[in-house]
MARLORO-169980 format. One line per 3 residues: their letters; for each residue x, y, z of C-alpha. Coordinates in pm, 1 decimal, padded with zeros to 6 digits, always signed. Last residue first. Example, Ala and Ser with C-alpha at 12.3 -4.5 7.8 and 13.67 -1.06 7.14 Angstrom:
BEGIN
sa = +01367.0,-00106.0,+00714.0 ~ +01230.0,-00450.0,+00780.0 $
This chain:
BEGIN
xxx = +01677.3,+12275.5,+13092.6 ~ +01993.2,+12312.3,+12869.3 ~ +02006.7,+11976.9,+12687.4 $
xxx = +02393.0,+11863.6,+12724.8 ~ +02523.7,+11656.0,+12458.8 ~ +02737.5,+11943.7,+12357.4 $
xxx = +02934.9,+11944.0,+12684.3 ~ +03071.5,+11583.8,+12578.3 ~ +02999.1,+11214.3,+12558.2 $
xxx = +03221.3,+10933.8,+12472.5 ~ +03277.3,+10850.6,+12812.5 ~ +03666.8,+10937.8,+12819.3 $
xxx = +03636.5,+11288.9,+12964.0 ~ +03290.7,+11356.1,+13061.0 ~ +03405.5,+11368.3,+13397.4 $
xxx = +03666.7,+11613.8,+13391.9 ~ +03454.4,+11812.5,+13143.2 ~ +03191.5,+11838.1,+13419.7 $
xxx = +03389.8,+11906.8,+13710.1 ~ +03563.6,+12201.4,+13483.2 ~ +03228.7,+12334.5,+13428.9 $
xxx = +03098.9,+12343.2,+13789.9 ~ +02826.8,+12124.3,+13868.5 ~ +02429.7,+12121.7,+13782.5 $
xxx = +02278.9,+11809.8,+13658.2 ~ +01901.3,+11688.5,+13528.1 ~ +01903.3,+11341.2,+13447.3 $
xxx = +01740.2,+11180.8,+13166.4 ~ +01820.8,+10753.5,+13197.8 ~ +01803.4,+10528.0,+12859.0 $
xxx = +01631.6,+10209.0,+12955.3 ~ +01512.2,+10174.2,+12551.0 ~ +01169.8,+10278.1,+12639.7 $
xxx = +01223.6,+10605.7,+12503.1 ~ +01028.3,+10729.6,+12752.6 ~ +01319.8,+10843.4,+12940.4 $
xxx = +01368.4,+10710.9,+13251.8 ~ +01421.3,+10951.9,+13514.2 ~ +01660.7,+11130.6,+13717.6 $
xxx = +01710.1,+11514.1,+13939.8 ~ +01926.4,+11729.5,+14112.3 ~ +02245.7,+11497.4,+14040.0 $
xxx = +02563.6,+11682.6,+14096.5 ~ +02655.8,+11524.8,+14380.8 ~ +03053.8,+11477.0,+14241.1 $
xxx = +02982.0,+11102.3,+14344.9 ~ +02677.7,+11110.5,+14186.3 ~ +02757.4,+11208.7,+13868.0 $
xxx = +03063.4,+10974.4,+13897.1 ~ +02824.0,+10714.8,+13948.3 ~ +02615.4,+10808.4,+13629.4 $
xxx = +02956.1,+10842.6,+13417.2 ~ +03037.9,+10437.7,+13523.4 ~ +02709.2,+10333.0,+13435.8 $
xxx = +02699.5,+10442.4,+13107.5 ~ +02663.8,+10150.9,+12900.8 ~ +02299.8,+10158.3,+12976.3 $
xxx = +02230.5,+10529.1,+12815.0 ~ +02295.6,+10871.2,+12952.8 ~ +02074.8,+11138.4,+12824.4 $
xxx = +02198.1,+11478.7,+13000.2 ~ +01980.2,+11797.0,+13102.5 ~ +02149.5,+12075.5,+13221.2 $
xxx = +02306.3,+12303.7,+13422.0 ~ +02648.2,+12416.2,+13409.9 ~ +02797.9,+12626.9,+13705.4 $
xxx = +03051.8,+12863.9,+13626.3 ~ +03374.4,+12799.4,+13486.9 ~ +03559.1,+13129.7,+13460.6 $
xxx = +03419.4,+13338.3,+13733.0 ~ +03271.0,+13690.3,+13580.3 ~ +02917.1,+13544.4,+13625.0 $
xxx = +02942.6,+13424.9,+13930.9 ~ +03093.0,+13710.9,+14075.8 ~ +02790.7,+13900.3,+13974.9 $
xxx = +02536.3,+13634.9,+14140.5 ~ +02709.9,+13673.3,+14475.7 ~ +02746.5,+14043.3,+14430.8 $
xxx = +02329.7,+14099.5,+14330.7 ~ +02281.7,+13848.6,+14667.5 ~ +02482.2,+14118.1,+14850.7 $
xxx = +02253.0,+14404.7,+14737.0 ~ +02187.2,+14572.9,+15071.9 ~ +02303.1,+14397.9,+15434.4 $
xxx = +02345.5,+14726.7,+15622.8 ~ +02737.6,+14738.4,+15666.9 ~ +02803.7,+14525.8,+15338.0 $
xxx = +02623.3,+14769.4,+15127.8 ~ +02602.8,+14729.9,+14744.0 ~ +02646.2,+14864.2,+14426.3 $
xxx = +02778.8,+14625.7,+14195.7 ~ +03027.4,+14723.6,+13931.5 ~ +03158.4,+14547.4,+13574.0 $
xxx = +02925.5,+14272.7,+13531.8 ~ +02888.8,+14147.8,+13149.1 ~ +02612.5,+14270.1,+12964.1 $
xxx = +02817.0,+14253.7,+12614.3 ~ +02751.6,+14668.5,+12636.3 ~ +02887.3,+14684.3,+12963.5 $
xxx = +02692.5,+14596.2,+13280.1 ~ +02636.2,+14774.1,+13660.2 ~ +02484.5,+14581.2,+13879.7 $
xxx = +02234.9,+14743.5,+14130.8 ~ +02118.3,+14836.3,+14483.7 ~ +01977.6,+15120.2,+14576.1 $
xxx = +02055.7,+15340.5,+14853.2 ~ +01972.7,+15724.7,+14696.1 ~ +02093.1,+15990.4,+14905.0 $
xxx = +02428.7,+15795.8,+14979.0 ~ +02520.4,+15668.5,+15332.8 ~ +02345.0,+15322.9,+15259.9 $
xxx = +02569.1,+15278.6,+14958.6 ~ +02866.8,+15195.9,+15183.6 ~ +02979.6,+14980.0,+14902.9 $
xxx = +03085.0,+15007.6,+14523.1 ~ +03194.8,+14701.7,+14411.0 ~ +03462.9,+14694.2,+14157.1 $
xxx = +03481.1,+14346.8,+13969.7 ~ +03850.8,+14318.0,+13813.7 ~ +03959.0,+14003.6,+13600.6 $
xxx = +04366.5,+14020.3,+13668.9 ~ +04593.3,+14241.5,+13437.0 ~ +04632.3,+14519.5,+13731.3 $
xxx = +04819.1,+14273.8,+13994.3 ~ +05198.6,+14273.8,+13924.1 ~ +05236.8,+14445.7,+14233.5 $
xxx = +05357.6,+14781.1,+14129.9 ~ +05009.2,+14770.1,+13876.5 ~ +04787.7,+14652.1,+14166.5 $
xxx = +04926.3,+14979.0,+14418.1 ~ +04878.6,+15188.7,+14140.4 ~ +04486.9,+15070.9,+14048.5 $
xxx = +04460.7,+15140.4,+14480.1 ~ +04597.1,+15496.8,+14444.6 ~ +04364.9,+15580.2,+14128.9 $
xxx = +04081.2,+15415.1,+14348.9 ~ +04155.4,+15647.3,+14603.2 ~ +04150.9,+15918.5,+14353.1 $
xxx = +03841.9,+15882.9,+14245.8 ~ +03631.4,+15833.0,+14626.8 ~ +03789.8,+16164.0,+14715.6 $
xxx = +03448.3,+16248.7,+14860.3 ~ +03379.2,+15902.6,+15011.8 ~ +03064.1,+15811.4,+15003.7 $
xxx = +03083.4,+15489.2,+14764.9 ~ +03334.2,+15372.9,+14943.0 ~ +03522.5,+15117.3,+14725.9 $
xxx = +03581.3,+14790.1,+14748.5 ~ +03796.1,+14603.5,+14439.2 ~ +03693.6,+14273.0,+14414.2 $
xxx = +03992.2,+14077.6,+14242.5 ~ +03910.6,+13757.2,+14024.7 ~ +04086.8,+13452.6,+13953.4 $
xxx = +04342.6,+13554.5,+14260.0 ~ +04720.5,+13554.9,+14230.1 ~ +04853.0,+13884.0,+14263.7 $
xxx = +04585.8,+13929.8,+14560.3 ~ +04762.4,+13643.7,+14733.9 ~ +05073.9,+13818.6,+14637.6 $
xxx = +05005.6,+14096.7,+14885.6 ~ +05075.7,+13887.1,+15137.7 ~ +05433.4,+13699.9,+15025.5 $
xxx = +05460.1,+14087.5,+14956.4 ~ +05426.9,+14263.7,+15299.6 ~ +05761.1,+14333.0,+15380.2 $
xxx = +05838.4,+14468.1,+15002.6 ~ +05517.9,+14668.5,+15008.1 ~ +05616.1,+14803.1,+15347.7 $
xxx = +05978.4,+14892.3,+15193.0 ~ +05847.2,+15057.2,+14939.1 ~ +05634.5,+15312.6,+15099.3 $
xxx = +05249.8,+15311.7,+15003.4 ~ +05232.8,+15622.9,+14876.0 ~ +04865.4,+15648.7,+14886.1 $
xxx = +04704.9,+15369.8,+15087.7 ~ +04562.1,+15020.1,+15039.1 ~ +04409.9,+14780.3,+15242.3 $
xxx = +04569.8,+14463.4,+15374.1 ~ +04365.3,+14134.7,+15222.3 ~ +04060.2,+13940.0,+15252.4 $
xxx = +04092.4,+13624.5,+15044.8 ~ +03747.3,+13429.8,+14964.4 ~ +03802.6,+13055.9,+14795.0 $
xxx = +03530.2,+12924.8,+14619.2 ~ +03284.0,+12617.4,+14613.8 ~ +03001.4,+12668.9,+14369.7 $
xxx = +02929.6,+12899.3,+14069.5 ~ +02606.0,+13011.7,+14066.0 ~ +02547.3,+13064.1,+14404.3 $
xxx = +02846.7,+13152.8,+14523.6 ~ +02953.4,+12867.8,+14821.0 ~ +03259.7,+13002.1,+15052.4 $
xxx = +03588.1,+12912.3,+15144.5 ~ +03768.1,+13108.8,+15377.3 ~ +04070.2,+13288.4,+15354.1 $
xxx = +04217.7,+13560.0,+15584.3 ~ +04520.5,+13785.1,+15525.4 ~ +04661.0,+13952.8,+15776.5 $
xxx = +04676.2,+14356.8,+15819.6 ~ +04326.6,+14448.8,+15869.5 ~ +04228.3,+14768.7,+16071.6 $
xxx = +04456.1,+14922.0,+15816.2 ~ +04298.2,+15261.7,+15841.6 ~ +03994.7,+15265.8,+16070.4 $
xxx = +03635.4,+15226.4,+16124.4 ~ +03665.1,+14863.9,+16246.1 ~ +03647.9,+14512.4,+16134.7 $
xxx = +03837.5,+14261.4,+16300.0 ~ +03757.9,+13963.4,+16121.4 ~ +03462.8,+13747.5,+16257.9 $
xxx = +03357.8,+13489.7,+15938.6 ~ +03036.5,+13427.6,+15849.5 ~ +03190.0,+13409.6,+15507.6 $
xxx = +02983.0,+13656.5,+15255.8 ~ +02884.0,+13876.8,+15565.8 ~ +03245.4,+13842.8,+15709.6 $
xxx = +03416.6,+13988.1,+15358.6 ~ +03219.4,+14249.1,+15360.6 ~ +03302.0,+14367.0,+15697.8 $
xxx = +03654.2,+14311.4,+15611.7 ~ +03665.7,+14503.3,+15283.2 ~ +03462.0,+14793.4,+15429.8 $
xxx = +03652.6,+15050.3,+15207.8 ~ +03845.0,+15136.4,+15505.7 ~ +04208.5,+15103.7,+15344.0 $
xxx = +04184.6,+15131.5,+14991.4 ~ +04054.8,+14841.9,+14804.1 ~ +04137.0,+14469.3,+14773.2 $
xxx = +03889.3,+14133.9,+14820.0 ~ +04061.2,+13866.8,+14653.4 ~ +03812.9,+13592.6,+14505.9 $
xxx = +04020.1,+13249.7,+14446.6 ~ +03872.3,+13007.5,+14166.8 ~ +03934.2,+12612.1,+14319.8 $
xxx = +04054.6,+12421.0,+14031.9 ~ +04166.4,+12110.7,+14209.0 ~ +04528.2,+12182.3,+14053.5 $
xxx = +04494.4,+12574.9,+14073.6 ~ +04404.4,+12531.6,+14506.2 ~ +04720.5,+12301.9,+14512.8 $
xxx = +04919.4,+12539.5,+14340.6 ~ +04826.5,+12801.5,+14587.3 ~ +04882.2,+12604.9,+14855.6 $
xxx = +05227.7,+12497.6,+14760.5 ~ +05294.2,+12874.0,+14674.9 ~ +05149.0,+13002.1,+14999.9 $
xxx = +05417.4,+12721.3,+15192.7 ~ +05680.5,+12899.1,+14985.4 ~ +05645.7,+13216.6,+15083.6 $
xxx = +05597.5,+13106.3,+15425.7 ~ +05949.0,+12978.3,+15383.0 ~ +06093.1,+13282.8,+15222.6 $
xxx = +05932.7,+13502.5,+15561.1 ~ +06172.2,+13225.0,+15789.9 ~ +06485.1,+13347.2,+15564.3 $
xxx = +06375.7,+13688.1,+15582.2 ~ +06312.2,+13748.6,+15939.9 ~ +06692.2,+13558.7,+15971.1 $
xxx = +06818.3,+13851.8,+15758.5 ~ +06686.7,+14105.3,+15925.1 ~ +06757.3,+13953.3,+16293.5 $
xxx = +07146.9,+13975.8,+16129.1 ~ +07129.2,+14318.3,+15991.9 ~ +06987.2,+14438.6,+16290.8 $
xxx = +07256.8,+14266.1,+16504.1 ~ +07528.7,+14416.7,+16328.6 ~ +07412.7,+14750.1,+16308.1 $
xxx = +07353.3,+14713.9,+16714.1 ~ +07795.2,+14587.7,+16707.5 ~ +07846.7,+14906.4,+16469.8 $
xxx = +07686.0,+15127.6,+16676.1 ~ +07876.2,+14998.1,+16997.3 ~ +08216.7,+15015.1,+16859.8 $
xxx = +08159.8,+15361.8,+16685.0 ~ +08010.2,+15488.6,+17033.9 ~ +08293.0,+15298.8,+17245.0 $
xxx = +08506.5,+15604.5,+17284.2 ~ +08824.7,+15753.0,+17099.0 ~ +08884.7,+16104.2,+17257.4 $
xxx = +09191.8,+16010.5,+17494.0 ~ +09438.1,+16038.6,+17285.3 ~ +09374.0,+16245.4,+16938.2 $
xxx = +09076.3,+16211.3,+16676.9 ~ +08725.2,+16428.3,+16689.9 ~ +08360.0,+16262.4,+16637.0 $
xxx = +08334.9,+16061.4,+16925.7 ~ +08031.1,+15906.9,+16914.5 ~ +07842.4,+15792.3,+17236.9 $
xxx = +07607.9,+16061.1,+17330.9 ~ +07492.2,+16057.8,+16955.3 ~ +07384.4,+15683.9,+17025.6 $
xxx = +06994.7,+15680.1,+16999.5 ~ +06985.9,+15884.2,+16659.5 ~ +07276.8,+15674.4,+16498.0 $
xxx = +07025.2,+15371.3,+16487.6 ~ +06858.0,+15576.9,+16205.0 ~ +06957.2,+15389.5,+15857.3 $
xxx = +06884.0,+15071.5,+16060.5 ~ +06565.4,+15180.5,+16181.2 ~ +06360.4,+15177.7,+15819.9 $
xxx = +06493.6,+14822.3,+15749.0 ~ +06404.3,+14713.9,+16138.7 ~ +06051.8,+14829.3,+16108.2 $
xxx = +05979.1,+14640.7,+15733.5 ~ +06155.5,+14314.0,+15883.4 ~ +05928.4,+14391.7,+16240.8 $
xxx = +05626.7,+14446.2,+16057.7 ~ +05672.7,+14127.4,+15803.3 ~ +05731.9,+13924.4,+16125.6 $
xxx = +05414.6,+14029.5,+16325.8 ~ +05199.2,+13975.0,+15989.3 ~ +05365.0,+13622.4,+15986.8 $
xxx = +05314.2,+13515.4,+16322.6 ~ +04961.5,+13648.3,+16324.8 ~ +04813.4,+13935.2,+16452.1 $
xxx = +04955.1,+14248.8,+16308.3 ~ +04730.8,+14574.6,+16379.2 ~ +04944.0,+14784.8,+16655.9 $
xxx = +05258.4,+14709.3,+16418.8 ~ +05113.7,+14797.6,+16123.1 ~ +05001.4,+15130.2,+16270.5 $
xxx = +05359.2,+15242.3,+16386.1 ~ +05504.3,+15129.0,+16077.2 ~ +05261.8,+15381.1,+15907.4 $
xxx = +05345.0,+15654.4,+16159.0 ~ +05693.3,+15560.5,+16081.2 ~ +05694.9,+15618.7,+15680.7 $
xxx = +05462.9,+15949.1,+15711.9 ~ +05788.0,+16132.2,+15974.5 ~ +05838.9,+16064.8,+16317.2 $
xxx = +06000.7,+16307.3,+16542.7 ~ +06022.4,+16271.8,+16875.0 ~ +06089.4,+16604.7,+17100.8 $
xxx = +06373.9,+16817.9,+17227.1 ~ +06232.2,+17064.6,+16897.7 ~ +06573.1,+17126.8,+16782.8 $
xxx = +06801.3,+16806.3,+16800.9 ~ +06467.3,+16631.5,+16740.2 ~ +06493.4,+16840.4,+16411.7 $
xxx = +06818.5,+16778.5,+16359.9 ~ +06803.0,+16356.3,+16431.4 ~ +06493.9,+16314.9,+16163.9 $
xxx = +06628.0,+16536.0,+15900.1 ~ +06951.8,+16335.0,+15917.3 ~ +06728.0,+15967.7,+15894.7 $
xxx = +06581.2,+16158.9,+15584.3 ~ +06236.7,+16225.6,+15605.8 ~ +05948.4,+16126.2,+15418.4 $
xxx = +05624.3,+16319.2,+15428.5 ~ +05333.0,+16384.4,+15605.1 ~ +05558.8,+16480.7,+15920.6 $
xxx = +05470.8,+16394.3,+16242.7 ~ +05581.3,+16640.2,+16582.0 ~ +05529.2,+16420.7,+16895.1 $
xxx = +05594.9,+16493.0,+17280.7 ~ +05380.6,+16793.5,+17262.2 ~ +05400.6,+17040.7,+17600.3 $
xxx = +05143.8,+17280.3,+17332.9 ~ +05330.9,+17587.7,+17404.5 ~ +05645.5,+17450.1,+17388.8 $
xxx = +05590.8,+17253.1,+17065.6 ~ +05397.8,+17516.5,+16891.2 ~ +05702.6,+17766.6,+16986.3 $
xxx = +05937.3,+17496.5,+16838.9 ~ +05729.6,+17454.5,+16539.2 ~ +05684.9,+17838.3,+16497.4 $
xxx = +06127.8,+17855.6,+16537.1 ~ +06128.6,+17570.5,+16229.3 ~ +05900.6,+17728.0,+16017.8 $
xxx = +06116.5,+18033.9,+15985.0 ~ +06419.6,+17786.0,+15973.3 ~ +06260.8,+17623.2,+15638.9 $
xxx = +06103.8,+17307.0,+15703.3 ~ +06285.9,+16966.5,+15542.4 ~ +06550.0,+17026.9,+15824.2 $
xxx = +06854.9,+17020.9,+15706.3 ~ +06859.2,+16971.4,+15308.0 ~ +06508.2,+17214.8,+15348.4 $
xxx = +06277.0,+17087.5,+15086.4 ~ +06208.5,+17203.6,+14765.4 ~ +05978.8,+17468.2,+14625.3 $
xxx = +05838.1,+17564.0,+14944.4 ~ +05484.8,+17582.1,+15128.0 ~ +05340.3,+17551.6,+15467.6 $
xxx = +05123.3,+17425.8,+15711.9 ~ +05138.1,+17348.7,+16097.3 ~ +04858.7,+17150.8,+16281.1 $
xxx = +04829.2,+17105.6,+16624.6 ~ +04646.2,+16958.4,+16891.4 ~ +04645.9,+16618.6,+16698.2 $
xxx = +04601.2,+16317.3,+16953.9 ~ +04760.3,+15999.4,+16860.1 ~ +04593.3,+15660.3,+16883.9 $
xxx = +04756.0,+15542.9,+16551.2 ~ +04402.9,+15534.1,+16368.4 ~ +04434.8,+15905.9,+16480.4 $
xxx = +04769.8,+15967.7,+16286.7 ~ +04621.8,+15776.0,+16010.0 ~ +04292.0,+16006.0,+15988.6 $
xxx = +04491.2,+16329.9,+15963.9 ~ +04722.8,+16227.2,+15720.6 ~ +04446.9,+16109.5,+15480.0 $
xxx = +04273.2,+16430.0,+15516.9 ~ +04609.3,+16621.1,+15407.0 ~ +04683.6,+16370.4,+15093.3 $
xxx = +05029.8,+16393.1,+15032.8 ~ +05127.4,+16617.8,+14688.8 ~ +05140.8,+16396.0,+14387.9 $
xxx = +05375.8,+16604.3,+14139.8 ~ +05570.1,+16709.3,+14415.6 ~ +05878.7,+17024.1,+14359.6 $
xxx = +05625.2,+17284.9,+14414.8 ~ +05576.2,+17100.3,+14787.9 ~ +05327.5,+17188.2,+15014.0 $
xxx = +05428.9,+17105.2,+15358.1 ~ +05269.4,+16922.2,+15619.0 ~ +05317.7,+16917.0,+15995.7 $
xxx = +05133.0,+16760.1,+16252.9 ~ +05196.2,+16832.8,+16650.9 ~ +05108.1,+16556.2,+16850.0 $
xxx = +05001.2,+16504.3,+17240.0 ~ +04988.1,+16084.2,+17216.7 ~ +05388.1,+16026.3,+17250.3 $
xxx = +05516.4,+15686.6,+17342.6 ~ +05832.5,+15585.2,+17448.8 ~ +05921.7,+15924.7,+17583.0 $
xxx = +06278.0,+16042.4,+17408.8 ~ +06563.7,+16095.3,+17668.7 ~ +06797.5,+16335.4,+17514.6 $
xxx = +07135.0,+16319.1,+17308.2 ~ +07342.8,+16634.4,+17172.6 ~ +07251.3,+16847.9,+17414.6 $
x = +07147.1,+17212.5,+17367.9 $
């Protein structure tokens, strides 16, 4: 059989393949599997099982499984076989070496995704960094026909040359990705610093990938993110700002979902994104309500927080999708001090969104104050600032007589104490109304 082959660019017909590992503590997640290859556009004829204690060193399979994957390939004229697990870039090249076929293992199907879903500059550069680290430990692949792998005159060719000029170049563009990925680091630092000095809270919507996170997150924001029934339908992040009753002006980050084994080197790619959940004032974690493995995908999402430096933030979970449960009502969940821990919700038909807004107002630091303050004569200067800040709802003399003013305000807490500061008057001369 030859050594090198012509590989389609794209192959739709594909054969899946997951093993059962005794060696895995967290075996892959079969269902999962399935629904990534077809948020990838690929069509599963196939699917081969099987168990061992440890992988093959060869070709992760056994070679009993091998010769029914090659059968299953010829039978089915596939032009994919994906594996549900990781591969080594030398499992990779002898099993195409066998099957005549691409092979792909849980790490590129991912890639694969990312790339049909990136839509900004940065998203598009974070895919190609995260592409071109998993391709450069499996360039060897395309240029088997060009190694010479015996000494003596007359068998030295260009395939070492050649390899080692692409490895060059990949480590080059990889490097230069980075450089211009440090910079938009740094420009999401400035703003986030910016957003802390005017004290601006920033909600992060995270959750497994599919939760709904995006059609949420246009309902709150009459925004029009690409929102579909499908794994990692968003890759970019998108901020708005938004008014919570309640609270006031806030900031409203959707973010990448989250999936099981999320490989390293994605999470590495994508973490000048991910950090914009790493530095909210308050995470909403989506969940689908319907899902049955609706535990353990929030067990894989509280992982993905903790590896990210993200699982000691203020955490609201909001159940969605509650419209596809036998009994749709909406509610807030509270703990014994009554303070919000879950909302049950959904985003899809419009239930229990005004029971979200007012629960994220009450787990914001700094909600809004109302109240009744008594400002007298010499406080002209505090009365304009009220009015500046358009926190005034209401004003009248008292009937005091003494031309001392009684106006009803409602502003955000740190507003306030910024302009109470210096008048002589504090949050303790406020009246509640």
């Amino acid at each position: 059989m030859a050594l090198f082959f012509e590989r389609p660019d794209s192959g739709e017909r594909a054969i899946l393949v997951h093993l059962n590992l005794h060696s895995e503590r967290e075996p892959e997640d079969l269902r999962e599997f399935e629904e990534l290859v077809l948020s990838a556009g690929g069509d599963p004829i196939e699917l081969l099982e099987g168990s061992r204690a440890t992988p093959h060193a060869k070709y992760f399979i056994g070679t009993g499984k091998l010769d029914e994957l090659k059968s299953a390939v010829a039978a089915n004229s596939a032009e994919l076989v994906i594996f549900n697990h990781t591969l080594s870039p030398s499992q990779e090249r002898n099993l195409e070496k066998e099957l005549c076929c691409r092979v792909i293992d849980r790490t590129g199907l991912i890639l694969d995704i990312f790339a049909q879903r990136a839509r900004t500059h940065e998203g598009k550069l974070q895919v190609e960094l995260a592409q071109l680290q998993h391709l450069s430990s499996r360039l060897v692949r395309g240029w088997t026909h060009l190694e010479r792998q015996k000494g003596g005159i007359g068998m030295r060719g260009p395939g070492e040359t050649q390899l080692e000029s692409d490895r060059r170049m990949v480590r080059a563009r990889i490097k230069a990705i980075q450089q211009r990925l440090a910079k938009v680091r740094v420009q999401r630092d400035q703003g986030r610093r910016s957003r802390s000095r005017t004290e601006t809270a920033t909600v992060s919507l995270v959750g497994y990938t599919n939760a709904g996170k995006s059609t949420l997150f246009n309902h709150l924001t009459d925004a029009e993110v690409y929102a579909a029934d499908q794994l990692f339908a968003t890759l970019d992040p998108t901020m708005r700002k938004v008014v919570i009753p309640g609270q006031g002006e806030v900031i409203m980050a959707d973010t990448v979902g989250f999936i099981s084994h999320l490989p390293h080197r994605l999470v590495d790619a994508f973490r000048a994104t991910l950090e914009e959940a790493a530095s909210a004032t308050l995470l909403l974690h989506i969940v689908d309500a319907a899902a049955p493995e609706r535990a353990t995908n929030m067990q894989r999402v509280a992982e993905v927080l903790t590896e990210i430096g993200a699982d000691q933030l203020p955490l609201l979970t909001v159940y969605n999708k509650i419209d596809l449960l036998d009994e749709p009502l909406p509610r807030i969940d509270r703990d014994e001090h009554g303070v919000p821990q879950a909302v049950w919700i959904s985003a899809q038909a419009g239930l229990g969104l005004e029971l979200l807004q007012q629960a994220v107002a009450e787990r914001l630091p700094g909600g809004l104050i109302r109240g009744r303050l008594l400002l007298e004569p010499q406080h002209g200067a505090l009365r304009a600032a009220l009015y500046r800040q358009q926190a005034v709802r209401s004003e009248q003399l008292s009937d005091t007589g003494s031309g001392t003013l009684a106006l009803e305000i409602e502003l955000p807490e740190p507003d306030l104490q910024r302009i109470l500061h210096g008048s002589g008057l504090n949050l303790t001369d406020l009246a509640p109304l």
